[in-house]
N, C-alpha and C positions, 0 to 999 in steps of 0.2 A: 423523383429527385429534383425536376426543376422546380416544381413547385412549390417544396420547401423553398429554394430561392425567392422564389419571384413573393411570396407571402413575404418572409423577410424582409424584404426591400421596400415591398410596399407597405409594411407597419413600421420599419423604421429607417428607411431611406438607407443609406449608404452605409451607414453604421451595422446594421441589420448584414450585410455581406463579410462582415469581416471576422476570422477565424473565433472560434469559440473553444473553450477547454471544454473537455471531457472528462475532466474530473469531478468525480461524484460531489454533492452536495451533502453527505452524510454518509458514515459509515456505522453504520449501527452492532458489526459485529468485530469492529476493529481490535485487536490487543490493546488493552488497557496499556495506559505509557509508561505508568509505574514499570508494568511485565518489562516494556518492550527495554526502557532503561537499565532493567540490573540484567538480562541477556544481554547489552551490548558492555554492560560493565566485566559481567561474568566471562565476555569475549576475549576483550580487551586485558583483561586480567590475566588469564590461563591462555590465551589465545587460540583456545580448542574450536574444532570443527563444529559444523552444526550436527554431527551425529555423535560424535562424542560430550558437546554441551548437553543433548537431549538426553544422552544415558546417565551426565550427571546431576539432570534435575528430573528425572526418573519416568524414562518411558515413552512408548507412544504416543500417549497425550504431548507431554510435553516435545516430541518430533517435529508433530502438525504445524507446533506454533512457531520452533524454531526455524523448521526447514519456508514456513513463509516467510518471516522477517528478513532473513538469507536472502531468500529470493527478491525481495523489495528492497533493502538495502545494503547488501553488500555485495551483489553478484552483478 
């Protein structure tokens, strides 16, 4: 662990220590935004659960997707 530091510092001086995000640079298997748009319209509309959205865009497939999006942005 220190060494990750100290490499750091010494390829880019002080700059090199200071906090970095961890968020991905690419998500390749993300919900298309169309999807993830008419779920939060179909939300916001009927204002249903994510298990009751998922039974009305039919099924387990469609569960997976909504119980993620839930989980990332609205829980």
């Amino acid at each position: 662990m220190v060494r990750k530091w100290v490499r750091r510092y010494q390829e880019e001086s002080l700059a090199g220590l200071r906090d970095r995000s961890r968020h991905p640079h690419r998500s390749p298997r993300r919900t298309p935004q169309e999807v993830e748009e008419k779920v939060r319209a179909a939300h916001k509309r009927t204002r249903y659960g994510r298990k009751r959205l998922a039974w009305s865009y039919g099924g387990r497939r469609a569960w997976l997707f909504i119980l993620i999006l839930f989980a990332i942005f609205w829980e």
